[in-house]
N, C-alpha and C positions, 0 to 999 in steps of 0.2 A: 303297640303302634309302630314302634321299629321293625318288628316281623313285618307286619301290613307291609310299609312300604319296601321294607330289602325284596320278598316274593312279590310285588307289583314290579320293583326295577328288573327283577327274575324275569319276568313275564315280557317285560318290551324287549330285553335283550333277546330272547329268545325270537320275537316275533319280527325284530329286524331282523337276525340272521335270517327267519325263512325270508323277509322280503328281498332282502339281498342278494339270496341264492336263488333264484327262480329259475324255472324250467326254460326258459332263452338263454339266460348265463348259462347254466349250466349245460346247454345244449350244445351251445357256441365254443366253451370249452371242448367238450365234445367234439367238435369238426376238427379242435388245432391240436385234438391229442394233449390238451393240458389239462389234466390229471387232480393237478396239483389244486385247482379252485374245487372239484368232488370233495377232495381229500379234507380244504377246510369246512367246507359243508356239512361233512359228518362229522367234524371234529368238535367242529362250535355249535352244531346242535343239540340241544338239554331234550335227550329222549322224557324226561320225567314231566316237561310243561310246553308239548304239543299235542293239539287233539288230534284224533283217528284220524284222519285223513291225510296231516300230514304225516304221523307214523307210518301209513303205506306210502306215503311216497318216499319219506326215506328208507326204508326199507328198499325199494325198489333199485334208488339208488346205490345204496348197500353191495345190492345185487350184481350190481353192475361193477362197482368198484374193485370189488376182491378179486373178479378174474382178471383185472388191471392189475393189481399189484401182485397176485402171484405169478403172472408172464414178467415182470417188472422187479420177480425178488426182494420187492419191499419185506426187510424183517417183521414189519407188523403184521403183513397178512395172518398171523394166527387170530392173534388181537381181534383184528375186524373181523374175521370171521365169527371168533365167538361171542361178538358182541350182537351180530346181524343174529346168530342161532339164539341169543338170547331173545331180540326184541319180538322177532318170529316168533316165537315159544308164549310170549305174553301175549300176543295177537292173539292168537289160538284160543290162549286160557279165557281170555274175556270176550270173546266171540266176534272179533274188529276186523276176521279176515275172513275170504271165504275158502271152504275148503279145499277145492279148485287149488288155488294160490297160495295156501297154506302146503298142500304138498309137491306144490311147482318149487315156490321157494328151498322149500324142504331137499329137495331133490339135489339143488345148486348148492346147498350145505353138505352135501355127502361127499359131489363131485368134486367141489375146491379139498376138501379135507384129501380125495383119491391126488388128486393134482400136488398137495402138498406131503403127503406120505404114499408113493407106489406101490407099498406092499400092500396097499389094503384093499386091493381088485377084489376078492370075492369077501368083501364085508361095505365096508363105501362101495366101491364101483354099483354091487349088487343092489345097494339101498335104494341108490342114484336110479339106476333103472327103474326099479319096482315103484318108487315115489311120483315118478313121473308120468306111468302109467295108472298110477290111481288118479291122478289130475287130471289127465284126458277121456279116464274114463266117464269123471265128474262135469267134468266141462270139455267136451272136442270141440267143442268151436270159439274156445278163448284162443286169441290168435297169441299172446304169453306163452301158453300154454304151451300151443300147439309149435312154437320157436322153440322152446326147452325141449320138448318130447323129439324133435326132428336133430338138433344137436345131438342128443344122449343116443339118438336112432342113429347116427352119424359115426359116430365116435368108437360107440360101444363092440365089441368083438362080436361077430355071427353067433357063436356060442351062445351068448346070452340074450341075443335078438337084435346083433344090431342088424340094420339093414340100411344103405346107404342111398338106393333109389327111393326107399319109401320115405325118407329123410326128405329128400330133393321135392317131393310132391308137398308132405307136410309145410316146408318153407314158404313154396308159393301160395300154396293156402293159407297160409298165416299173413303173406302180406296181402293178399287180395281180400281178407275180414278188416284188416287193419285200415283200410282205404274205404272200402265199404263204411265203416263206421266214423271216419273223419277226424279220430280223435289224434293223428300222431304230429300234430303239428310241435315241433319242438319234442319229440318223445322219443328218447335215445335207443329207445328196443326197438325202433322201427328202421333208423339210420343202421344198427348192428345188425338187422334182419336183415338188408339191401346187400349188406356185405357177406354174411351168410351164404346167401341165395348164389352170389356170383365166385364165391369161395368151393361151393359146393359143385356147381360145375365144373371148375376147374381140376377138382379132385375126383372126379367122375369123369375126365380126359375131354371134357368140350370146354376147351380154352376157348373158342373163339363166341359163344357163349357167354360165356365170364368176361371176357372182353365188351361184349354187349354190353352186358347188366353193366360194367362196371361206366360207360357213356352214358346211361341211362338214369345212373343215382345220380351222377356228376351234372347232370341237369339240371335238379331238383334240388340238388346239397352240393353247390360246386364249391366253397370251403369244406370239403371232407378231407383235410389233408393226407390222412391214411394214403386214399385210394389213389388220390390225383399223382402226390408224389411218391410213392411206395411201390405199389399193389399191383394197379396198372401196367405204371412203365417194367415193372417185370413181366406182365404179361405180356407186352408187346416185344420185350427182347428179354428171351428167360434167360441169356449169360448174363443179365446184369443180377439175377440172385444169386445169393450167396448161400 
């Protein structure tokens, strides 16, 4: 009777953190760059007594977290990584993901690993690539998908195929699926995609461009504080970056 109810209190504890964490907090978080409300969300969440559905979603958030904390040299980044390759891995094993997003995520595992050890370009680096191209070949028109594969196309040295115009097309194609479909209300892949897109200009030499898009999210998501205060006003006066 004791078990009964200790795994019943299990159960609501669990099921206020997700009601607590919801995809507006968490999104809102998001716009002011506080981190730190993700951070309790994956912390206080009991992977072992939530169903499939929120396991992708935290996952996703997962996703998202780690390349916060290794730009941010949080010492846990390993932590969370191999906790996110773990949950990832038991998706797989019990068929709760699709494969699509199993080797998208996959991908994002090799590439924080390349991000937190340099030397491993031709082992992560390569994985990162190769993984990510089996997800699009699986799904090209998961706009996920198609975000990760346009980074890694970004990123990645010519050598091994990156390419940086064809990045540029993949981005706006992922957001024009993304809108097509309606679902990005409060979905932080879509906010990071806007930035993306206008990042990517930039570094393809059409700053004024980047300057658009970046009056354009700020419409839509005018608490993005990144862009309003950061991102932007460097673009509009590049001696103020450092």
């Amino acid at each position: 009777m004791k078990k009964i109810l200790l795994y019943g209190l299990l159960f609501i504890v669990s099921q206020w953190c997700v009601a607590q964490y919801n995809d507006e907090a968490l999104y809102a978080a998001y716009m002011k760059k506080d981190m730190s409300v993700w951070q309790a969300y994956i912390d206080q969440t009991d992977w072992s007594k939530i169903d499939t559905a929120e396991k992708l979603r935290l996952v996703n958030y997962e996703y998202g977290f780690i390349a916060n904390c290794i730009q941010a040299n949080n010492p846990k980044s390993e932590e969370y990584l191999s906790a996110f390759h773990t949950h990832l891995e038991e998706l797989q094993q019990w068929g709760q993901i699709t494969e699509a997003r199993y080797y998208m995520y996959l991908s994002s595992v090799y590439a924080y690993d390349l991000m937190l050890n340099r030397g491993k370009l031709l082992s992560s680096g390569v994985k990162s690539f190769k993984s990510i191209k089996k997800a699009y070949k699986l799904a090209p028109n998961d706009p996920l998908v198609l975000t990760l594969k346009a980074n890694v196309d970004f990123y990645a040295p010519p050598a091994i195929g990156g390419d940086k115009e064809s990045a540029l097309k993949d981005f706006i194609l992922a957001k024009q699926l993304l809108e097509q479909e309606g679902k990005y209300q409060y979905l932080w892949n879509y906010a990071a995609l806007r930035l993306c897109i206008a990042q990517c200009y930039e570094k393809t030499g059409e700053v004024q461009k980047a300057i658009d898009e970046c009056y354009d999210i700020l419409k839509v998501m005018p608490q993005f504080s990144y862009i309003k205060d950061e991102y932007l006003p460097t673009l509009l006066n590049p001696k103020k970056k450092k």
